[in-house]
Each structure stands twice: as C-alpha cells, then as structure tokens.
Steps between C-alpha positions, in 0.01 A plus 500: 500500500621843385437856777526786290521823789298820386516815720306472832318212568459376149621138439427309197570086500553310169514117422473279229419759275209695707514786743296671774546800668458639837424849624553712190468812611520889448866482618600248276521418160203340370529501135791219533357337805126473369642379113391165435418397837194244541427595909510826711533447849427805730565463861274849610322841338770756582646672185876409517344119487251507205517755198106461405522640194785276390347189641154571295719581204645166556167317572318663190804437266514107577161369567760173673629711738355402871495750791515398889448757767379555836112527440446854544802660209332169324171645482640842425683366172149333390342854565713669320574279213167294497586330164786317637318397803480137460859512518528638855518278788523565867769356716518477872700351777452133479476452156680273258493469125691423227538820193723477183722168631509663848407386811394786736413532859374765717600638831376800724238698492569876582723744403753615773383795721597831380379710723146410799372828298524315144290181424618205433504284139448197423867354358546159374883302515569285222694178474603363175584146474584483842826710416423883463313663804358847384363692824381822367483753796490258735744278751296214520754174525256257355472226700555076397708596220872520409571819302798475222512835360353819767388831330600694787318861530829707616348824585147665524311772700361222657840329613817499703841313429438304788180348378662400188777373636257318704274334213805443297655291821150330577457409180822331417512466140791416321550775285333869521441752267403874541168647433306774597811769455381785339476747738899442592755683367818294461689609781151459698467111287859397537522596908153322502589155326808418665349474893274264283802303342712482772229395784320288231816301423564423876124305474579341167370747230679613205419896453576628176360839321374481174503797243209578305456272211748263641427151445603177701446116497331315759 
C-alpha cells in the first residue's frame, strides 16, 4: 500500500491500482488527492477536514465515487449536492466496511474539546486494513487493535505537546507520520516533531515527517 502526504490532514492510500482519500480539505491540495480516487473518507465537518465544494465536484464528476462521513457533514453533502446523494453514506464509531479493496474501521465519536464555550462535533477515526489509523481531531487510541502506521495530529487549537506525545506513546504503532500541521511554521513544526520522535522511539515508534506530496511504502 502506497501513503501519499498532502498538506494538513490530507492522506491518500493506494493499492493494487485503486486509491481513497482521507480528509481533503481547504488546506490541502485536493485536485491531486481527489484525482481518480474511488472513496472519500472524512473523519468530521470542520473546513481544514472536508473542502465541500471539491468533494461534490468529485462526487458529481464520477458517479463511482463513494462518500463516508459522520452523519450530520453526510447529510449536508446530500443537501447540497442532492444528485449525488445515493452516493453518500454515513459512518460512525463502530462501523466496519469494506470500500475500493479497503477494509475500514471506525473509532471515536467526538471531536476533541476546543473550548466548554464551543460545541462539540461528531469526528470519526479510520483504520485501513488494520495498518493506517486516521484520528481526525481526535486522540482516541482505538481499542482491540494493533495500529501499523499512526496519523498523528501534531498541533491544533485544541491540543498540547503533551497530549500528543501521549496518544502517540499509548498508541504504539510502529511507524508515525505527521498530520494536522498547517498552522506550524517550521521552526514551530520542527521543535514540535522531535519531543514526538525522541519520546516515541523510547516506546517503540518510528517518527518521521513527511513533506507534502511525499510518498512512502507500507
């Protein structure tokens, strides 16, 4: 299985000649990540997670193309784009299905708490093939399962170094990967990722940063 890294917390996974992607959104580039791919995967409704207009553009342009999403950005992407409704499906905590040669589970159920005066979203972690754990805005370690390959969310309003360092350690993957670095500049990125690598190697987890349209082998 191929990871292509976009910017932020856009991932896109390729194998035996399909693709799906994962949070494509208004941070990243979607063009590249959306081309060709049979499943979108969006974890919750927040901008930097799901470019609607690209998705819909991507929905209407390949009637194949599946959607999964926590039910309420679900129902807003068959509002908006009713004619590629039957292609929308919700996805919640719990749920398992297979998509475009992919196996996919979901974990959590809310999106980490920004602030008591802001609500809270609904935010969906995926696991693909029981290898690549995507956890949105969330630190949920999902539980009975062995991650591979962690997504790890290295900086948001919502978080702390600590509590990365944290989810990264709980979760003990093998190998870790960036996401959700934006908002960092790379003095900000660079000071950030190596309390990750250096504490994550003491529990067993490779740390490495990925540039933008980098691609590895898993």
């Amino acid at each position: 299985m191929l990871l292509t890294k976009y910017t932020h917390a856009c991932v896109r996974l390729e194998k035996q000649g399909r693709a799906i992607t994962l949070d494509p959104g208004t941070f990243s580039e979607t063009g590249p990540a959306l081309a060709g791919a049979e499943a979108i995967l969006i974890t919750h409704e927040h901008a930097d997670h799901i470019n609607q207009d690209a998705v819909i553009e991507a929905l209407t342009g390949h009637p194949s193309t599946v959607l999964y999403a926590p039910a309420g950005v679900a129902a807003a992407v068959r509002a908006a784009a009713p004619e590629s409704a039957g292609q929308v499906r919700d996805a919640a905590p719990g749920d398992e299905f297979e998509v475009s040669g992919f196996t996919v589970r979901c974990f959590g159920g809310q999106h980490a708490v920004i602030h008591p005066s802001i609500p809270v979203v609904a935010n969906v972690g995926y696991l693909i093939d029981d290898d690549v754990y995507h956890p949105g805005d969330s630190l949920i370690v999902p539980a009975g399962v062995q991650v591979k390959t962690l997504l790890a969310p290295v900086h948001a309003p919502w978080s702390k170094i600590a509590e990365v360092v944290d989810f990264v350690v709980s979760v003990r993957a093998p190998k870790a990967f960036q996401v959700h670095d934006a908002l960092l500049n790379e003095a900000g990125l660079a000071f950030t990722e190596s309390h990750i690598a250096r504490i994550g190697a003491q529990h067993g987890t490779e740390f490495r940063h990925l540039a933008s349209g980098e691609v590895v082998e898993l």
